[in-house]
C-alpha positions as a LaTeX table, in Angstrom:
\begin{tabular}{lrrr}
\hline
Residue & $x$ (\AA) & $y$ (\AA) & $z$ (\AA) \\
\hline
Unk1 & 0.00 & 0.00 & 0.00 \\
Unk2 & 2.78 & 2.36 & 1.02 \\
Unk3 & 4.70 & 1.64 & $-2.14$ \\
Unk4 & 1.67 & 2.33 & $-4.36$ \\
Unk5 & 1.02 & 5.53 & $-2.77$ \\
Unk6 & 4.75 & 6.78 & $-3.39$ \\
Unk7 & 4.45 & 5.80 & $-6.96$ \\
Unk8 & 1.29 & 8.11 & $-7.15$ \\
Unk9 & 2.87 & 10.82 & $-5.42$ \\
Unk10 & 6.19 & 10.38 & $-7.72$ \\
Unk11 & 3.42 & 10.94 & $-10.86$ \\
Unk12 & 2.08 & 14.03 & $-9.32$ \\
Unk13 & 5.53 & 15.93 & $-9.00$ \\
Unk14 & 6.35 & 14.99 & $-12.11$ \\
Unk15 & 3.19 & 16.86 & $-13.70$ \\
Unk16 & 3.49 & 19.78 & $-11.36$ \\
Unk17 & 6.67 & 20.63 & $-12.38$ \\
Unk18 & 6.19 & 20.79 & $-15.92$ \\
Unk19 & 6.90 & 17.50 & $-17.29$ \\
Unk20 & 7.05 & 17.89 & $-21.47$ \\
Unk21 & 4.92 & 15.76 & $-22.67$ \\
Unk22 & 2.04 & 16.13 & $-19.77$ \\
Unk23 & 1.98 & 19.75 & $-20.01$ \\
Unk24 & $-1.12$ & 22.13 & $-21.67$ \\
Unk25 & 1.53 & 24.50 & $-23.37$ \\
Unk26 & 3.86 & 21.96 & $-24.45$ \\
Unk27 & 0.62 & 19.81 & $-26.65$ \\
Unk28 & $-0.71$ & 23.76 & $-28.26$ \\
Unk29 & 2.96 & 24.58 & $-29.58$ \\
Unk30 & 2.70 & 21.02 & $-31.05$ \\
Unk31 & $-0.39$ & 22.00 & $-32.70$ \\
Unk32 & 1.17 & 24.91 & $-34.04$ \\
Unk33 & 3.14 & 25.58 & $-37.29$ \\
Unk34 & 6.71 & 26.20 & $-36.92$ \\
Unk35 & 7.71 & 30.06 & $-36.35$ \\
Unk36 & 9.15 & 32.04 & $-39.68$ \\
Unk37 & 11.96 & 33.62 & $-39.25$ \\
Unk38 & 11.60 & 37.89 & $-40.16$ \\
Unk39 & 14.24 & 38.90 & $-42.07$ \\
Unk40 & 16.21 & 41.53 & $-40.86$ \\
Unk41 & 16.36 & 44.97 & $-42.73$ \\
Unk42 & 18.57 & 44.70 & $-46.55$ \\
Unk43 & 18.91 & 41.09 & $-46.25$ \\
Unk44 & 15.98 & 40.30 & $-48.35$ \\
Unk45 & 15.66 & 39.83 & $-52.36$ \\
Unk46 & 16.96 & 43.19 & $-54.22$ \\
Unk47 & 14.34 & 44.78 & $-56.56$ \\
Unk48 & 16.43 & 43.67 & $-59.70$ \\
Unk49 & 15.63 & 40.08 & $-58.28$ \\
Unk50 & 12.46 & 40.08 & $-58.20$ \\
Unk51 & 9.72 & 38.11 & $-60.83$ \\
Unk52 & 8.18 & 40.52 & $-63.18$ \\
Unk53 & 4.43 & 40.97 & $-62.48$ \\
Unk54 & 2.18 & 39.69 & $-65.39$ \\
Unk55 & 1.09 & 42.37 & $-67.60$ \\
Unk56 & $-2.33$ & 43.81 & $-68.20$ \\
Unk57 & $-4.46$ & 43.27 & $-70.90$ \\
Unk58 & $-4.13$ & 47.27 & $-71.76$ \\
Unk59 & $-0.58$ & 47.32 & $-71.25$ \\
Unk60 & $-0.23$ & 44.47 & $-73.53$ \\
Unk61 & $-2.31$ & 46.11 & $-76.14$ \\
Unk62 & $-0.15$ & 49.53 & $-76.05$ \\
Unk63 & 2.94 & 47.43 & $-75.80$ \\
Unk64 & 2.05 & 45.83 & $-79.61$ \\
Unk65 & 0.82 & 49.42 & $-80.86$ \\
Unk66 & 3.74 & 51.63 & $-80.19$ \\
Unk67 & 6.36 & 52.13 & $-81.12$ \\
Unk68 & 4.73 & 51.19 & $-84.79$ \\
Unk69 & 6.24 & 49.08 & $-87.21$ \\
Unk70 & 6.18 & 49.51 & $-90.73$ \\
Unk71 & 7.37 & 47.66 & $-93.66$ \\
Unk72 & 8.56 & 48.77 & $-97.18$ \\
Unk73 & 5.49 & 48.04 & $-98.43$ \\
Unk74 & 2.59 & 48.78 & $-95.98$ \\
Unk75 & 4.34 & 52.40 & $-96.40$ \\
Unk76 & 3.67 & 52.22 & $-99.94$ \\
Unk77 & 0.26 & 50.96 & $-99.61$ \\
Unk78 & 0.17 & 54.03 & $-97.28$ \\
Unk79 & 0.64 & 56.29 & $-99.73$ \\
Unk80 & $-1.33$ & 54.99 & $-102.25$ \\
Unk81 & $-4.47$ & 54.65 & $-100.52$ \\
Unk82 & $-3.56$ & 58.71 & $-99.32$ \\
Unk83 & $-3.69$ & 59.55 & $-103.37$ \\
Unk84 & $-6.60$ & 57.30 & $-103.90$ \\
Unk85 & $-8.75$ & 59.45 & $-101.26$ \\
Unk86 & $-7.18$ & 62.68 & $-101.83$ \\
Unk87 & $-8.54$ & 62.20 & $-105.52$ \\
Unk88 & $-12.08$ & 60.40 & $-104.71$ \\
Unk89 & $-12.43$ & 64.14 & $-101.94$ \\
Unk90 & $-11.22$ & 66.24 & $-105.12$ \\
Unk91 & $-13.98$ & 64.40 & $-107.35$ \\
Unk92 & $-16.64$ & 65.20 & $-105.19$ \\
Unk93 & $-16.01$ & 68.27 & $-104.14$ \\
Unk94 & $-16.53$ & 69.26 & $-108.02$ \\
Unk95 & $-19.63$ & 66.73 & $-108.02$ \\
Unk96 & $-20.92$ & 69.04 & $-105.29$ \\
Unk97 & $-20.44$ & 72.07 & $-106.57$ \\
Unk98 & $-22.09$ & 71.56 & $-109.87$ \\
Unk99 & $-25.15$ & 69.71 & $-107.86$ \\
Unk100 & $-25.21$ & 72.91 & $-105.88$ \\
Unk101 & $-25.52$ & 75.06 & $-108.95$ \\
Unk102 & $-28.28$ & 72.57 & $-110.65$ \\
Unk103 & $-29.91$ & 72.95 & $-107.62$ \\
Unk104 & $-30.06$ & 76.52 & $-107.14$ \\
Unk105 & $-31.21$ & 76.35 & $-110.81$ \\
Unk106 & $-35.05$ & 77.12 & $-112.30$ \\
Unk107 & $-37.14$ & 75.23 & $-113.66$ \\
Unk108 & $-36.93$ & 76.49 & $-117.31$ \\
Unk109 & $-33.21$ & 76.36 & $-117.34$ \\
Unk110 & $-32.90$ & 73.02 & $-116.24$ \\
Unk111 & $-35.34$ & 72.61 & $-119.20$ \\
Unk112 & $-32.77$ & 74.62 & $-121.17$ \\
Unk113 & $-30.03$ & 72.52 & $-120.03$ \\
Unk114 & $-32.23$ & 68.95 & $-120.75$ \\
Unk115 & $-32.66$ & 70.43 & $-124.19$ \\
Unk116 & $-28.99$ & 71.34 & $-125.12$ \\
Unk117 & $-28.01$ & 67.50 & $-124.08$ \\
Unk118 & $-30.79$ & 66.03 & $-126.78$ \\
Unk119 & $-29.66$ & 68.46 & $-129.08$ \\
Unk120 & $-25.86$ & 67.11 & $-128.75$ \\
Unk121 & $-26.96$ & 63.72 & $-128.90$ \\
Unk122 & $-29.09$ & 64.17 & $-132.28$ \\
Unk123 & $-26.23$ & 66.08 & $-133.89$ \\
Unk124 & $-23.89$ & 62.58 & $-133.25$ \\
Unk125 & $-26.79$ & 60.76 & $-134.47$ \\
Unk126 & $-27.16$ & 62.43 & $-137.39$ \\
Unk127 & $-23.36$ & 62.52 & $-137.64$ \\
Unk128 & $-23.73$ & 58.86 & $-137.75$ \\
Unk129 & $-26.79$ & 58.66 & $-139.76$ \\
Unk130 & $-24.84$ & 60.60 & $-142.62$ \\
Unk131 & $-21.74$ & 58.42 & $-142.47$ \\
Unk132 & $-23.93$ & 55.63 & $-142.64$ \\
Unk133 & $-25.44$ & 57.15 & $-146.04$ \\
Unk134 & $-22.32$ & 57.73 & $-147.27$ \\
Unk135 & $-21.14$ & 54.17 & $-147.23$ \\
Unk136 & $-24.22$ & 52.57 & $-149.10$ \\
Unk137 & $-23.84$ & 55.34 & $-151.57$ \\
Unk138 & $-20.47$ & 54.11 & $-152.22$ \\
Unk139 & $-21.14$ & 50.22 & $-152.67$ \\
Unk140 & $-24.47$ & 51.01 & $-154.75$ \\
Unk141 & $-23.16$ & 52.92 & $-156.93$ \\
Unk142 & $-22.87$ & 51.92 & $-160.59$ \\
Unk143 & $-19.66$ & 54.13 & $-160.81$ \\
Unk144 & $-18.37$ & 54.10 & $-157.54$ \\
Unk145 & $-14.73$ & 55.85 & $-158.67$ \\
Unk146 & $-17.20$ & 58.91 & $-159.61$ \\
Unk147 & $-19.55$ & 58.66 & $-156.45$ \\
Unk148 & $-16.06$ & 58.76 & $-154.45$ \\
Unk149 & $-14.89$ & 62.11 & $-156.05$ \\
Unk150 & $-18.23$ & 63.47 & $-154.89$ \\
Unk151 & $-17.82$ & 62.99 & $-151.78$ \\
Unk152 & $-14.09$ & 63.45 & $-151.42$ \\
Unk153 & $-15.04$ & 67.08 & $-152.96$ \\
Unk154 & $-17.92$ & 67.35 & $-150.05$ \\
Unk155 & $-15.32$ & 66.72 & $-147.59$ \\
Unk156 & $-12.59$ & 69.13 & $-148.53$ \\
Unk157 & $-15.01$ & 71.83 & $-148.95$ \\
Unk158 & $-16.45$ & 71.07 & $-145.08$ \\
Unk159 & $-12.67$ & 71.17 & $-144.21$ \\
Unk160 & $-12.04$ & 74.15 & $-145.35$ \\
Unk161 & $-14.87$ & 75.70 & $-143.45$ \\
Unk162 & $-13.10$ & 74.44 & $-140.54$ \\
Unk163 & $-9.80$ & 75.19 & $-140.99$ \\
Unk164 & $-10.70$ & 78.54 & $-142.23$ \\
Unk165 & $-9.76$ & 78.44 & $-145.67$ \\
Unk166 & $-13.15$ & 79.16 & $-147.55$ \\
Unk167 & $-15.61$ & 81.42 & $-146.20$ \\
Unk168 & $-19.28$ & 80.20 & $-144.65$ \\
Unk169 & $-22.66$ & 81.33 & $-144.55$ \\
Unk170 & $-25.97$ & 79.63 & $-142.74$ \\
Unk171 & $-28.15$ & 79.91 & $-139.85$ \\
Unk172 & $-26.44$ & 80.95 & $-136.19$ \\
Unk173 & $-25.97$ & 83.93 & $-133.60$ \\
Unk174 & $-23.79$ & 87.38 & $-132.78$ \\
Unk175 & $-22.38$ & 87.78 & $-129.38$ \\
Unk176 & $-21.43$ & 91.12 & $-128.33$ \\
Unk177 & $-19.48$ & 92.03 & $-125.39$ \\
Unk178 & $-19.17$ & 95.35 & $-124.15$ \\
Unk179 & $-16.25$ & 95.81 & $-121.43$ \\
Unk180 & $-16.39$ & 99.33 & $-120.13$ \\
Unk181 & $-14.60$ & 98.50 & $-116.89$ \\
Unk182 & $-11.81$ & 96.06 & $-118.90$ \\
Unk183 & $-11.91$ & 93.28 & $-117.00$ \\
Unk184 & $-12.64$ & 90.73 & $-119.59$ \\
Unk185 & $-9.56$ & 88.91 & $-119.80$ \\
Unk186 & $-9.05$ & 86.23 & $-123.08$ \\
Unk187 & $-9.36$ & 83.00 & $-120.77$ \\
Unk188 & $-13.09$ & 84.46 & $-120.67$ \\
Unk189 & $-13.36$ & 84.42 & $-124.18$ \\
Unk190 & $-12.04$ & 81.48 & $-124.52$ \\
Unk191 & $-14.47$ & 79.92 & $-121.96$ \\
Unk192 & $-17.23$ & 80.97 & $-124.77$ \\
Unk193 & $-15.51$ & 79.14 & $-127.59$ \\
Unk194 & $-15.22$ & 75.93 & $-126.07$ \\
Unk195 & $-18.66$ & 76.59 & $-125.25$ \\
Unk196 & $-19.74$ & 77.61 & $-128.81$ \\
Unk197 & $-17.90$ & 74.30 & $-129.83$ \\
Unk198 & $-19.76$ & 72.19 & $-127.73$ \\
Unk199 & $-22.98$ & 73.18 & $-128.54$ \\
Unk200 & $-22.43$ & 72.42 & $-132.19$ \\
Unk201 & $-20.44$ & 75.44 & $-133.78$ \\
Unk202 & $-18.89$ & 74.92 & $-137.07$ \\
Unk203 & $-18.12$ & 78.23 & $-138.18$ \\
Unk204 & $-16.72$ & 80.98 & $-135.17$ \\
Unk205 & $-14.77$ & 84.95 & $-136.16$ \\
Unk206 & $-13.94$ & 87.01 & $-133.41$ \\
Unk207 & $-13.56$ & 90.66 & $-134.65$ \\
Unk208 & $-12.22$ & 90.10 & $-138.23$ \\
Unk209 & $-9.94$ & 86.89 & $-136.47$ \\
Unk210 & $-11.08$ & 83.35 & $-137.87$ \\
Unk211 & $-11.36$ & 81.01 & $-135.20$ \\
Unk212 & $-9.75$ & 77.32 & $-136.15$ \\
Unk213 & $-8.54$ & 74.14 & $-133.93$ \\
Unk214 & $-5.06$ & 75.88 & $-133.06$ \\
Unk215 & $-6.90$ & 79.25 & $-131.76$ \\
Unk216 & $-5.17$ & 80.87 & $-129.18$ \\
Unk217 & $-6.30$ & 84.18 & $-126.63$ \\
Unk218 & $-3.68$ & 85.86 & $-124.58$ \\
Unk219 & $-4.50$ & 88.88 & $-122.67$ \\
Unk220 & $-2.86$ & 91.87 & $-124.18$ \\
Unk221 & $-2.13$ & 95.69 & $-122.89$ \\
Unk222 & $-6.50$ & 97.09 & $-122.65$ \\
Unk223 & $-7.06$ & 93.90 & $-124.96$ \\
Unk224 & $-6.64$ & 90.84 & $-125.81$ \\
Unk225 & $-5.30$ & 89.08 & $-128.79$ \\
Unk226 & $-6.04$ & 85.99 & $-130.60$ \\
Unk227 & $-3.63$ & 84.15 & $-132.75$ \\
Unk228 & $-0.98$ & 87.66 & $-132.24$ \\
Unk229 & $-3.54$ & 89.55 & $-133.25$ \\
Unk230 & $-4.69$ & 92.25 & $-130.86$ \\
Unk231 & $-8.64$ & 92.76 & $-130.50$ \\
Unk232 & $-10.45$ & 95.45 & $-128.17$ \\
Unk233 & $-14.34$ & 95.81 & $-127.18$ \\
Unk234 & $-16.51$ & 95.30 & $-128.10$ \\
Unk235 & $-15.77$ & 91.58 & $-128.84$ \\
Unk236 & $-18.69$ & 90.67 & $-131.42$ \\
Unk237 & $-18.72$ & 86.80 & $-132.00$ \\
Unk238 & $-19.91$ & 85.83 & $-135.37$ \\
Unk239 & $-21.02$ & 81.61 & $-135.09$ \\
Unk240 & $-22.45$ & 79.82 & $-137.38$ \\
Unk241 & $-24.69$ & 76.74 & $-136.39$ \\
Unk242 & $-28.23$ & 75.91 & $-135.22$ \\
Unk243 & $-29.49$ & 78.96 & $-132.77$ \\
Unk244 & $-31.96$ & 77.01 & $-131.16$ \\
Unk245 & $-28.35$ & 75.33 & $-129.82$ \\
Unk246 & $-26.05$ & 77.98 & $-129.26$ \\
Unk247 & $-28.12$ & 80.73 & $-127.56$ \\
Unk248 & $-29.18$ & 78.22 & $-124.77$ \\
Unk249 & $-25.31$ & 76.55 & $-124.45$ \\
Unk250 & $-24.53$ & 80.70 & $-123.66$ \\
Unk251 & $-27.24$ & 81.28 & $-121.28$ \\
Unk252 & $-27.03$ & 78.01 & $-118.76$ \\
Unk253 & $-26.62$ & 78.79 & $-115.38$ \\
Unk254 & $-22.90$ & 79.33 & $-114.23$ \\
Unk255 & $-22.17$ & 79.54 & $-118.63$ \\
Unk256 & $-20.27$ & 82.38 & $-120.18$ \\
Unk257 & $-23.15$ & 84.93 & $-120.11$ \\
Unk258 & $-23.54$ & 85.12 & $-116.22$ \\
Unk259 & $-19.66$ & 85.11 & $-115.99$ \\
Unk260 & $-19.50$ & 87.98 & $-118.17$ \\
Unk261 & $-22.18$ & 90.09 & $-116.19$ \\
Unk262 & $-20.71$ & 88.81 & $-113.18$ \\
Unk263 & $-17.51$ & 91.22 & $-114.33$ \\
Unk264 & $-19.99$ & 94.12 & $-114.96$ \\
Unk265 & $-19.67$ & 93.23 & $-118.89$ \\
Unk266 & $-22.90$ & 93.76 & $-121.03$ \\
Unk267 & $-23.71$ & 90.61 & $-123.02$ \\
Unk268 & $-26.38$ & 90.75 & $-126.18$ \\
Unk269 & $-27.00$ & 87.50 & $-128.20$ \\
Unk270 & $-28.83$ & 87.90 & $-131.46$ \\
Unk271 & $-30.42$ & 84.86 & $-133.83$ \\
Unk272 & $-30.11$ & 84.97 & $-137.07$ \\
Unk273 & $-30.97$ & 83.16 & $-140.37$ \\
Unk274 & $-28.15$ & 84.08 & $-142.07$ \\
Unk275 & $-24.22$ & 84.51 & $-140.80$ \\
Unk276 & $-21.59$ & 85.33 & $-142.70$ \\
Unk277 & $-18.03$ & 84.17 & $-141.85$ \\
Unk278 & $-15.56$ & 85.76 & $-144.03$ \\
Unk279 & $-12.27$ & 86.10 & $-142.36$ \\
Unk280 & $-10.20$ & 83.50 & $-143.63$ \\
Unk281 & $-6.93$ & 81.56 & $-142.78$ \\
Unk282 & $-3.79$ & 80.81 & $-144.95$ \\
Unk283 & $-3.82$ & 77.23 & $-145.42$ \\
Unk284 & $-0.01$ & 75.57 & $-144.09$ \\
Unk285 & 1.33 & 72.46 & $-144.20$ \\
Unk286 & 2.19 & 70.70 & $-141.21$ \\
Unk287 & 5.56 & 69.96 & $-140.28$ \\
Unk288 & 5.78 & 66.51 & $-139.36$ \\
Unk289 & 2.31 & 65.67 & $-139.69$ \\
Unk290 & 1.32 & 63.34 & $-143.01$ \\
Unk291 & $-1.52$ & 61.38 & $-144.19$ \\
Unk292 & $-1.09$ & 57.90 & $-143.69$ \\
Unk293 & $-2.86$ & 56.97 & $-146.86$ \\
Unk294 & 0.95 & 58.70 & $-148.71$ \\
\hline
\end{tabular}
């Protein structure tokens, strides 16, 4: 009995004074994970040493965008598609402006300016019409050799009206300018040739001056002068063609007459049955030019 009690009492001592593995704080450190170590100040991993940190997905879209990178030929391509647009904003500019005049047009000269157009396209159709004639004339005829004279005679007479070398006469209109102030200037004048042309002219003198294919204006000192030689005002336009053409071609909106008053010039347009074209041209032979039929 005595040694059982002393065996008890040993036990007891030994918890009491902290025996390890009887303990309450010795079985919570056991439950605990081990203590890390802090390091002390500069001893841990320098900046430089570091892992990058993953980019963004806006840093990685900058990153591929600049600085750019161009090749030979997507700088080409560049520049190309730069012409191709400078030209298609050029185009329609001009498309604009002339839809802005037809727009601020009336009625009766968009009428006027319908009309002109079938006129030009019944003068090629005749054009063609007579052509056509011409040909079955020549294989009908019984003496074909004959028939071609004719109308190799036909033709050299027609180009002599226009180049100048025979005189004209036939249906058309006089244009008069009058430029008190001077500032008509010949590329003016020349606007209303081209015009003229256009709307079927075949016969054109300016002031004594027969107009041909190689016309030329140049302004000149309180003039202007046409082929070197010098013309004042009034400029009086002498055309021969169909009127019911030529007066309208004159009188469009934006055309030569509303330029002309537009520089305080008085403009008069007269029809006629009967122009005369007198002023005529010394025929020369080209230099270098032949006919290939030599």
């Amino acid at each position: 009995m005595s040694d059982q009690n002393e065996r008890n009492n040993g036990n007891g001592r030994n918890a009491a004074h902290g025996d390890p593995e009887g303990a309450p704080g010795n079985r919570l450190r056991k439950e605990l994970p081990a203590e890390v170590p802090v390091p002390a100040p500069g001893t841990g991993p320098r900046a430089e040493e570091r892992p990058p940190q993953p980019l963004t997905g806006r840093q990685r879209l900058v990153k591929g965008l600049w600085p750019p990178r161009f090749t030979r030929a997507q700088l080409i391509v560049a520049l190309l598609l730069f012409g191709l647009g400078f030209g298609l904003a050029v185009q329609v500019a001009s498309n604009s402006d002339t839809d802005s005049a037809l727009r601020g047009a009336r009625q009766e000269d968009l009428v006027r300016i319908l009309d002109e157009l079938d006129s030009r396209t019944q003068r090629l159709e005749d054009e063609k019409q007579g052509l056509e004639k011409q040909r079955q004339e020549l294989q009908s005829s019984s003496d074909q050799a004959a028939e071609a004279r004719r109308q190799t005679a036909e033709k050299a007479r027609q180009l002599g009206i226009l180049a100048g070398t025979v005189a004209a006469q036939g249906p058309g209109i006089t244009m008069t300018i009058e430029d008190t102030k001077g500032t008509v200037k010949a590329d003016m004048l020349l606007d209303a040739i081209q015009e003229l042309r256009a709307a079927g002219a075949e016969a054109i003198q300016v002031n004594g001056v027969r107009v041909v294919a190689d016309t030329y204006f140049a302004d000149s000192d309180g003039g202007v002068s046409v082929d070197g030689n010098k013309i004042n005002a009034p400029y009086r336009f002498r055309v021969i063609g169909k009127p019911q053409d030529l007066e309208p071609a004159l009188n469009i909106p934006g055309g030569v007459v509303q330029t002309l008053k537009k520089e305080q010039a008085t403009v008069t347009v007269e029809r006629s049955d009967k122009i005369v074209v007198d002023a005529l041209r010394r025929a020369e032979r080209p230099d270098y030019a032949r006919s290939s039929s030599q």
